[in-house]
C-alpha positions as CSV (number, residue, x, y, z in Angstrom):
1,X,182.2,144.7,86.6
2,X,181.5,141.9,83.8
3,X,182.3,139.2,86.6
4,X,180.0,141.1,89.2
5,X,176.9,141.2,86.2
6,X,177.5,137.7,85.9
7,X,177.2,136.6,89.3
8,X,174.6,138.8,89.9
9,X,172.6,136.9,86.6
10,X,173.8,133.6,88.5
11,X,172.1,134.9,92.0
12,X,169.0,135.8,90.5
13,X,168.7,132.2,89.1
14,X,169.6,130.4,92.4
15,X,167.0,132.8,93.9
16,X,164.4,131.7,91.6
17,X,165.3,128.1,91.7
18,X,165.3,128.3,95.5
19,X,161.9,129.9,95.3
20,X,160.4,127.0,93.0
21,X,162.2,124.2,95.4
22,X,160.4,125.8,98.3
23,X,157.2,124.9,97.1
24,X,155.7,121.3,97.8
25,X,155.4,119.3,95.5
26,X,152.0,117.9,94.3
27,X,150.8,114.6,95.6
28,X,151.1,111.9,92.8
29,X,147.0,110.9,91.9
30,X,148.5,107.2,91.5
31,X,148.0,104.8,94.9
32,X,151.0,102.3,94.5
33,X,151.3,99.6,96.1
34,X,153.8,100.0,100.0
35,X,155.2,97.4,101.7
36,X,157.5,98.3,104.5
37,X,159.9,96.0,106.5
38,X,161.2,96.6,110.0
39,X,163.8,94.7,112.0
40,X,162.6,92.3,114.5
41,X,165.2,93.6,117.2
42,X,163.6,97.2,117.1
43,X,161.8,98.3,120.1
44,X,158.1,99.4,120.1
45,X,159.4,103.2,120.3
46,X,161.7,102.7,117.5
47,X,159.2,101.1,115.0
48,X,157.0,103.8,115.9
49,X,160.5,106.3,114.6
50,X,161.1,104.2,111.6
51,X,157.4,104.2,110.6
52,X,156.8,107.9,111.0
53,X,160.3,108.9,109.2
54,X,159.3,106.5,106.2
55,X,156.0,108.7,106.2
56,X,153.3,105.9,106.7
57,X,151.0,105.2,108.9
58,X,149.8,102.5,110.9
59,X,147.9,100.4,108.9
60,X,150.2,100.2,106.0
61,X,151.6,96.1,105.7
62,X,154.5,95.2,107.6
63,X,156.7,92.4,107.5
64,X,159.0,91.8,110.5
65,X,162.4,90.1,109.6
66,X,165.0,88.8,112.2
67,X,168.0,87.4,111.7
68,X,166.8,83.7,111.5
69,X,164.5,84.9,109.0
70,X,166.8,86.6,106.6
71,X,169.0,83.0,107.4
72,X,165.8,80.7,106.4
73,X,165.3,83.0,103.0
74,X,168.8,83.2,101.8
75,X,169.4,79.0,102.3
76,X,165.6,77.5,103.3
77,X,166.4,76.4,106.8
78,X,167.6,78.0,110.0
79,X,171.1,76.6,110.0
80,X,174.5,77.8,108.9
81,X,176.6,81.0,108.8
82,X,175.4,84.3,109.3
83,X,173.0,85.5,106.5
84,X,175.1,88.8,106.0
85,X,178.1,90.2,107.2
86,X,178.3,92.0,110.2
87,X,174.8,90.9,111.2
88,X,174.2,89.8,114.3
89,X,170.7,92.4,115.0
90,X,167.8,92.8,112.9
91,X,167.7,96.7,112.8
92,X,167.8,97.5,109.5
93,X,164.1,98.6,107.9
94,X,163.1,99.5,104.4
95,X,160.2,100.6,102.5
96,X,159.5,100.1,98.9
97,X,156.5,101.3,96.6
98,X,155.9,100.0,93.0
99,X,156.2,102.3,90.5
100,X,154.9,102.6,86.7
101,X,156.4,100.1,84.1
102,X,159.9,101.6,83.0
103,X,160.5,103.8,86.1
104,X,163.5,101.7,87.0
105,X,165.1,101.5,90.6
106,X,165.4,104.4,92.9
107,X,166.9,104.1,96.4
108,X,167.6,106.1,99.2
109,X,169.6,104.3,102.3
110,X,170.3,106.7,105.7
111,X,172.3,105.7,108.5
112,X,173.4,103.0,106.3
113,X,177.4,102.5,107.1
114,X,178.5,100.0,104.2
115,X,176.0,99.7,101.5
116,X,175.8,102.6,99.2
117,X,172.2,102.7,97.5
118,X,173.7,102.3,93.6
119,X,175.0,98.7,95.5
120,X,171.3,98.0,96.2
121,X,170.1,98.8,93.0
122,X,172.6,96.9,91.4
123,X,171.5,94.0,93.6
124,X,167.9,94.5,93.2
125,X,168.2,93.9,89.5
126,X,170.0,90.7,90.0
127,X,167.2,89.8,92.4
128,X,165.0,90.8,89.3
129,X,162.9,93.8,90.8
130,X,162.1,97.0,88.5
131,X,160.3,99.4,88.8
132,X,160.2,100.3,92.5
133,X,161.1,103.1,95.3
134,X,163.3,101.8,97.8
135,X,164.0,103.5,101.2
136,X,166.2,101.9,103.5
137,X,167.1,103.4,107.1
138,X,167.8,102.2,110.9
139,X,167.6,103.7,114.2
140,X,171.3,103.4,115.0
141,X,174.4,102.9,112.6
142,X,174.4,99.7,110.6
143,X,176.2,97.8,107.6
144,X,173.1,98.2,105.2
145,X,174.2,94.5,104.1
146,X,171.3,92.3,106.0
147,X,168.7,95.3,104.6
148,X,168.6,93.7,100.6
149,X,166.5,90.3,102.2
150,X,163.9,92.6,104.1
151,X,163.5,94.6,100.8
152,X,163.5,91.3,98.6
153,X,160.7,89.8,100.4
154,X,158.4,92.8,101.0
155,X,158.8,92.9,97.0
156,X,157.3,89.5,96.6
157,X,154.5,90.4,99.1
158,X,153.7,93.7,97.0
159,X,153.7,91.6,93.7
160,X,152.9,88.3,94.8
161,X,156.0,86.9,92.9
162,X,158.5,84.9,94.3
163,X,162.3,86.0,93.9
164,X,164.2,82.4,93.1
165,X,166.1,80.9,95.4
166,X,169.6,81.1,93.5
167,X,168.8,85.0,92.7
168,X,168.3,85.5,96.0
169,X,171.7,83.9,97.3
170,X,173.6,85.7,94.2
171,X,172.3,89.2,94.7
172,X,173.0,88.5,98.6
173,X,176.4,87.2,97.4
174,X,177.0,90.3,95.4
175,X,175.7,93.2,97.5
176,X,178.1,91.6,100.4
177,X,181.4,91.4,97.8
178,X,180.9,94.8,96.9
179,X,180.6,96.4,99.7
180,X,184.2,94.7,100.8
181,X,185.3,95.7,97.5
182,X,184.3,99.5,98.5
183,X,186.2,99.1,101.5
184,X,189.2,97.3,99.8
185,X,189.9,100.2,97.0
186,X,188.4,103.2,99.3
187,X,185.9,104.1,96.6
188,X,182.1,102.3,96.9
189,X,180.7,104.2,94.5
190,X,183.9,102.9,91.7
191,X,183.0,99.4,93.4
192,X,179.4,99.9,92.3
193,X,180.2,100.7,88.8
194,X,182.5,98.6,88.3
195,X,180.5,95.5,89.1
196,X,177.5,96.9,86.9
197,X,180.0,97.1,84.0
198,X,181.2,93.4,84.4
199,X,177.5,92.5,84.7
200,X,177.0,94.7,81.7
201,X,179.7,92.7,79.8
202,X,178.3,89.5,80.9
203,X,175.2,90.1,79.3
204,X,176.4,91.5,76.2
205,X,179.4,88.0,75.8
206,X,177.3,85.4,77.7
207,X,180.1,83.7,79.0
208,X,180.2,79.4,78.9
209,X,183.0,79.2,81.6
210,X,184.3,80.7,85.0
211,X,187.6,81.4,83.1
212,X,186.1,83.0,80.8
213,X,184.0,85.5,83.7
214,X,187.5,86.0,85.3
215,X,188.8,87.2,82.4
216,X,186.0,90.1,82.0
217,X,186.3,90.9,85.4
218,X,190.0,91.6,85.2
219,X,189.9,93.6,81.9
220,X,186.9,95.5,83.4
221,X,189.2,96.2,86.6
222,X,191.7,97.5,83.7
223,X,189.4,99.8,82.3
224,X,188.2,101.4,85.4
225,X,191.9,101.5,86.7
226,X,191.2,99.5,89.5
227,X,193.6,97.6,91.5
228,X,192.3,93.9,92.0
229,X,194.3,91.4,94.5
230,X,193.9,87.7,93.6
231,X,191.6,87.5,96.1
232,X,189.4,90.3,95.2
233,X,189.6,88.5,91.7
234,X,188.7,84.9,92.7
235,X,185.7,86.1,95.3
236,X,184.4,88.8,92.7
237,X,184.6,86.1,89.7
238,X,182.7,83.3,92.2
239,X,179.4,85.6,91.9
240,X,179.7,87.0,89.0
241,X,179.9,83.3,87.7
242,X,177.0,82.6,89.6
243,X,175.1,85.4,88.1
244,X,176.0,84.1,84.4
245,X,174.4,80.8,85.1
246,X,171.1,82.6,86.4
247,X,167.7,82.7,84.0
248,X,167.6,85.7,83.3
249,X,166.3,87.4,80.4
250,X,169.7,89.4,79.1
251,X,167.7,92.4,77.0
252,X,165.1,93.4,79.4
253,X,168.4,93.1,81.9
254,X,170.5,95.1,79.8
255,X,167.4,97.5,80.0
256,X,167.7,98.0,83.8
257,X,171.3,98.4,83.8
258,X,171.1,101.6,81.3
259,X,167.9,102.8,83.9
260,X,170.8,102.7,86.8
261,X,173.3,104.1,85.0
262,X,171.4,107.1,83.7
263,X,170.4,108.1,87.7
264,X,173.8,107.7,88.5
265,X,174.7,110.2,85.5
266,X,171.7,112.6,86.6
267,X,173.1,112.7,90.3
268,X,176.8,113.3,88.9
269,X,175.0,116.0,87.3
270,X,173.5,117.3,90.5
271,X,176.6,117.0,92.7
272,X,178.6,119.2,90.1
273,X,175.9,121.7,90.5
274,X,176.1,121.6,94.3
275,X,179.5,122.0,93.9
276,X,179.1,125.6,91.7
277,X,176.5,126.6,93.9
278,X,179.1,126.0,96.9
279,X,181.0,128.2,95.5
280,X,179.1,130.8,94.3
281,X,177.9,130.7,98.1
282,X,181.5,131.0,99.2
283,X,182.1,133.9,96.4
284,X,178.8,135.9,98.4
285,X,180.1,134.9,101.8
286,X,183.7,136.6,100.5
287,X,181.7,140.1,99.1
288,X,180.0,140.1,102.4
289,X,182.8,140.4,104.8
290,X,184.5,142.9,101.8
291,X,181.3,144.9,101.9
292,X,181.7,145.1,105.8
293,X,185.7,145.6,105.7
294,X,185.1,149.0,103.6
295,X,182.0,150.3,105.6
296,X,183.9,149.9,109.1
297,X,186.6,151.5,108.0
């Protein structure tokens, strides 16, 4: 009977929290500023999809970005590798909206295959952004990789500030070694926080030397338990050097990285509570059919 008054305490407050998420929510009073990207390869039908799912409308600014385009950004001219990899199509669209000073990064990324969206906002604040909503989608399945370029120059059209050159190649570099370092250890959201910890160590030592970045990045593998090859070492501690050398002002850094890790807290938070609810859903599901059982027979 105790467990029963229990659940039944838990039930009425999943009813009333269902009843308050039910209701919509009100309409901020603040007009920030939208910029929305979409990939030059769509078709007319699917810009109209990707437009209407990002809720905007037709007049809001647009930026198309192909594949030559993301090229020309990343290195200043239209030669050399691929920009990203596994890009070969500019599908990949994204929206972002500035927010108030001190919101931090959010970021939501559907039918995104590679990139999980804490490897976005980890990028983001290398490219320097704050302070802005991010949504990234496609029409079809795609490696999320190419996306970071489309969102790094509708950011300097909302702001009219221009990313520089080397922290648009590092946080290209990093979102792209991440996302094979998610695939390598089978855990993208581990890759994730473990390169915001070696970024977080960075900032804190300041290394002079590449040595010196190698070192963090294998005791920060250490801490985290993580299995590092000497190639995941060597292409990891490449960008990360790269990133020590960039000027970039460590504190209000330091700032953005405890803004990231505090969402991610706040959504370990949440899953947890999906996961009771789960099972509190399970438990009603189970006194169902018992309730049935007894009655039939």
């Amino acid at each position: 009977m105790k467990s029963l008054r229990i659940y039944g305490i838990f039930a009425l407050i999943a009813t009333l929290t269902f009843g308050m998420l039910a209701q919509p929510m009100a309409a901020s009073a603040e007009t920030n500023t939208t910029v929305v990207t979409l990939g030059a390869d769509l078709t007319q039908e699917q810009r109209n999809a990707m437009l209407q799912e990002m809720e905007v409308d037709s007049n809001v600014e647009t930026i198309d970005v192909s594949i030559e385009d993301i090229r020309q950004y990343l290195t200043g001219n239209t030669g050399g590798g691929t920009p990203a990899a596994g890009s070969n199509k500019a599908y990949s669209s994204a929206k972002i909206t500035l927010t108030k000073e001190g919101s931090g990064i959010k970021v939501i990324a559907k039918n995104v295959t590679r990139v999980t969206e804490p490897m976005y906002a980890n990028a983001l604040v290398t490219a320097g952004i704050t302070d802005a909503d991010i949504y990234v989608t496609s029409p079809e399945p795609v490696t999320g990789t190419a996306a970071l370029t489309g969102i790094m120059m509708a950011f300097e059209e909302a702001t009219d500030q221009e990313i520089s050159q080397e922290q648009r190649e590092v946080a290209n570099e990093e979102i792209i070694q991440t996302s094979k370092l998610g695939e390598a250890i089978g855990d993208p959201d581990k890759a994730a926080q473990f390169m915001t910890q070696v970024k977080e160590e960075i900032a804190k030592e300041q290394p002079k030397s590449e040595e010196e970045v190698r070192n963090i990045v294998i005791n920060v593998a250490g801490d985290l338990n993580i299995n590092l090859n000497e190639t995941n070492i060597n292409e990891v501690t490449n960008v990360m050097y790269k990133f020590s050398q960039l000027n970039i002002d460590w504190s209000a850094f330091s700032d953005q990285l405890n803004k990231l890790k505090d969402e991610w807290e706040s959504l370990i938070s949440s899953e947890e509570a999906k996961g009771f609810f789960d099972g509190f859903l399970a438990w009603l599901s189970d006194l169902w059919e018992s309730i049935k059982s007894l009655f039939s027979s």
